[in-house]
ROKEFI-707405 format. One record per residue: z, x, y of N, C-alpha, C in turn. Coordinates in steps of 0.2 Angstrom, whole numbers, padded with zeros to 4 digits, always signed. Example, Ala and Ser with C-alpha at 12.3 -4.5 7.8 and 13.67 -1.06 7.14 Angstrom:
+0039+0066-0028+0039+0062-0022+0039+0066-0016 +0035+0064-0011+0036+0068-0005+0039+0064+0000 
This chain:
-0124+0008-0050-0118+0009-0046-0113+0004-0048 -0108+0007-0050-0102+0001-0052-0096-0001-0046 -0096-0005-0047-0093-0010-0039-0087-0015-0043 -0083-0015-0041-0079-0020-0047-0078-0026-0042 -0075-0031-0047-0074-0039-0044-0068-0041-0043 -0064-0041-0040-0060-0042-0041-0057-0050-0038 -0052-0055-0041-0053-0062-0042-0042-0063-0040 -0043-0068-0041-0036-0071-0042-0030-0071-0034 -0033-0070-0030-0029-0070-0025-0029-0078-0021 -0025-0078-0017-0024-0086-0015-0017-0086-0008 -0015-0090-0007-0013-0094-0001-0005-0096-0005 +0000-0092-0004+0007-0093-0006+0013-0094-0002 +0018-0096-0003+0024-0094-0001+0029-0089-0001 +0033-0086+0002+0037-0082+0002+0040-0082-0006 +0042-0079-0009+0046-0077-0014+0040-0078-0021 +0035-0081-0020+0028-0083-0023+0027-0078-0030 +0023-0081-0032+0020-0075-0038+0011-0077-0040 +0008-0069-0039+0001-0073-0040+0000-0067-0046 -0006-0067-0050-0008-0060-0053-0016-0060-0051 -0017-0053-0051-0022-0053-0050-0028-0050-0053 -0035-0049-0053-0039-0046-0061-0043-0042-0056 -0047-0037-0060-0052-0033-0057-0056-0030-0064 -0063-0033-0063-0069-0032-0068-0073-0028-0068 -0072-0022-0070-0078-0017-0069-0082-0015-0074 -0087-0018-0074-0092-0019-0079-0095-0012-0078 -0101-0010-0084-0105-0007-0086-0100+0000-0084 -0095+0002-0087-0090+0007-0087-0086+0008-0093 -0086+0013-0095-0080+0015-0100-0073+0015-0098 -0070+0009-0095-0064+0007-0089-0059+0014-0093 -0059+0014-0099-0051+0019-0103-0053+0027-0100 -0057+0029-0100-0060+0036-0096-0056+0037-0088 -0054+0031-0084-0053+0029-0078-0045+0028-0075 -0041+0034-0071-0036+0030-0070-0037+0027-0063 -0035+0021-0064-0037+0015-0059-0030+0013-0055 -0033+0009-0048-0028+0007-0045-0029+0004-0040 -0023-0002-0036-0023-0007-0033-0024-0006-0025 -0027-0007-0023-0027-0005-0016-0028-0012-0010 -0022-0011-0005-0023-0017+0000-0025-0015+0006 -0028-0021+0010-0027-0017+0017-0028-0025+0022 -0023-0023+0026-0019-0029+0029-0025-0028+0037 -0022-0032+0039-0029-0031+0048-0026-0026+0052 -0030-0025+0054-0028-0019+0057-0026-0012+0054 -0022-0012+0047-0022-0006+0046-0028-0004+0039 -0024+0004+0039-0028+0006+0034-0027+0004+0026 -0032+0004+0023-0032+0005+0016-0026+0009+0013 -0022+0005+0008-0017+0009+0006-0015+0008-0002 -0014+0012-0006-0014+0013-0012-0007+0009-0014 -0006+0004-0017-0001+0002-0021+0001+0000-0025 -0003+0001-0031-0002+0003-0038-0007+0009-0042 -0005+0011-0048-0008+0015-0049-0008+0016-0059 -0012+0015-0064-0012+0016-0070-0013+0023-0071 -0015+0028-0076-0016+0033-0079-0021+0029-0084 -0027+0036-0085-0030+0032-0094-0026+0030-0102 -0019+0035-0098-0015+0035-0105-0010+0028-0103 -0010+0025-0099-0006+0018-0098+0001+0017-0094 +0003+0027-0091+0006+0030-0086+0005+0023-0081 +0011+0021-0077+0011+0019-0070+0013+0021-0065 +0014+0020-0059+0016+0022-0052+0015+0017-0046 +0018+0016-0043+0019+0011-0038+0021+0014-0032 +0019+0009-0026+0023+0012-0018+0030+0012-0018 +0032+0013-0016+0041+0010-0015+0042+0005-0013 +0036+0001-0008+0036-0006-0006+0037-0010-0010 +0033-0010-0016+0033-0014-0020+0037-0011-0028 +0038-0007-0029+0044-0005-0032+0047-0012-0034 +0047-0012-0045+0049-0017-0045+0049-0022-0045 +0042-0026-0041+0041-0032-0040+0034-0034-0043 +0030-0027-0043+0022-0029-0045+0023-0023-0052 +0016-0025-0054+0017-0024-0062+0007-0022-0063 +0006-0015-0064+0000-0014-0065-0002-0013-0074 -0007-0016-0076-0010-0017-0081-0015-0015-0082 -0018-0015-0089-0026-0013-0090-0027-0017-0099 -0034-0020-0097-0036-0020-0105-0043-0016-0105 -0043-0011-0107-0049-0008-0108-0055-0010-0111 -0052-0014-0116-0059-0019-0122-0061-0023-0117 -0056-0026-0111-0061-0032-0108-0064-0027-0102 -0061-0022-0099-0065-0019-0095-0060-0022-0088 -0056-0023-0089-0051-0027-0080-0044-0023-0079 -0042-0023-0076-0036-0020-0074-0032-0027-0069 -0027-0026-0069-0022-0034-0069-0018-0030-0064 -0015-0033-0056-0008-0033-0053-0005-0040-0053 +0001-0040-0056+0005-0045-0055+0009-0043-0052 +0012-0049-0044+0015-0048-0041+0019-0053-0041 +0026-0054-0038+0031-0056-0040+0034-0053-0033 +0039-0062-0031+0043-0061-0024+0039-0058-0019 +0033-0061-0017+0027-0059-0012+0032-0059-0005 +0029-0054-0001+0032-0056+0007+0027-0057+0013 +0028-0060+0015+0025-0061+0022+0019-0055+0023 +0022-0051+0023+0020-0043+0027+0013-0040+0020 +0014-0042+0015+0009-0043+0008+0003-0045+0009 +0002-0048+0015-0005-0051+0017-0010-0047+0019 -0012-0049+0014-0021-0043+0014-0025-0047+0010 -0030-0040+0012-0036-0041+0005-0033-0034+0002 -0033-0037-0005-0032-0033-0013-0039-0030-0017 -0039-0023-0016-0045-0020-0020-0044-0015-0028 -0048-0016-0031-0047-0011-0035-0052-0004-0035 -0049+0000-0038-0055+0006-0041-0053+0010-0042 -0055+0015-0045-0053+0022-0049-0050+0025-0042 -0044+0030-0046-0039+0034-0041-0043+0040-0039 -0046+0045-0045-0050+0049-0042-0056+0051-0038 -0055+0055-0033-0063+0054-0029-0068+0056-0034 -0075+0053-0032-0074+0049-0028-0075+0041-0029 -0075+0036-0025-0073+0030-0026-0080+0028-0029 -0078+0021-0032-0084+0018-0034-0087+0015-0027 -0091+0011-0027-0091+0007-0024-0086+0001-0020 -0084+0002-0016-0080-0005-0017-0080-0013-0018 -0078-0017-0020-0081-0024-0021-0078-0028-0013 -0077-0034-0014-0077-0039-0007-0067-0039-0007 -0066-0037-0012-0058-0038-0013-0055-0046-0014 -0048-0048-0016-0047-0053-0016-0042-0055-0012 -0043-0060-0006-0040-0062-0001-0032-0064-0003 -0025-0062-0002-0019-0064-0002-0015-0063+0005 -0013-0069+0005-0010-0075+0011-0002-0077+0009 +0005-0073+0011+0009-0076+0010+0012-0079+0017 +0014-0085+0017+0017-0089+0022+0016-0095+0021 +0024-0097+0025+0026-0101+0024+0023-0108+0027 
């Protein structure tokens, strides 16, 4: 069952910039379009970045512009850099394939913007 790791999140300031990683071993990641997924307390799980296997991107309107999704297939990880964090940003950050159905999901990596 493939579960990815996802790592890099931390405790920042408003206008901040963190980048993020996600490891999904024992997979042919290039097979895979992958994507960033947050969920803040209270709400639901929501899609906010999005790769193609061909390197295609797509993003929420939220973030439009500011975050930047990535993949290296040889290491097997997918990368969101984000850029001018805001407040309202504060979640745990997941990754996983956009097609159903989902992998397993991992623990996510906790992001904290405030001041």
């Amino acid at each position: 069952q493939v579960q990815p790791v996802e790592s890099g999140g931390g405790l920042v300031r408003p206008g901040a910039s963190l980048r993020l990683s996600c490891a999904a071993s024992g997979v042919t990641l290039s097979l895979y379009s992958m994507g960033w997924y947050r969920q803040a307390p209270g709400k639901q799980r929501e899609l906010v970045a999005q790769i193609t296997r061909d390197g295609r991107m797509n993003y929420a309107d939220s973030v439009q512009g500011r975050f930047t999704i990535s993949r290296d297939n040889a290491k097997k990880t997918v990368y969101l850099q984000m850029n001018s964090l805001k407040p309202e940003e504060t979640a745990v950050y997941y990754c996983n394939k956009v097609i159903s159905p989902a992998w397993s999901w991992g623990q996510g990596t906790q992001v904290t913007v405030s001041s």
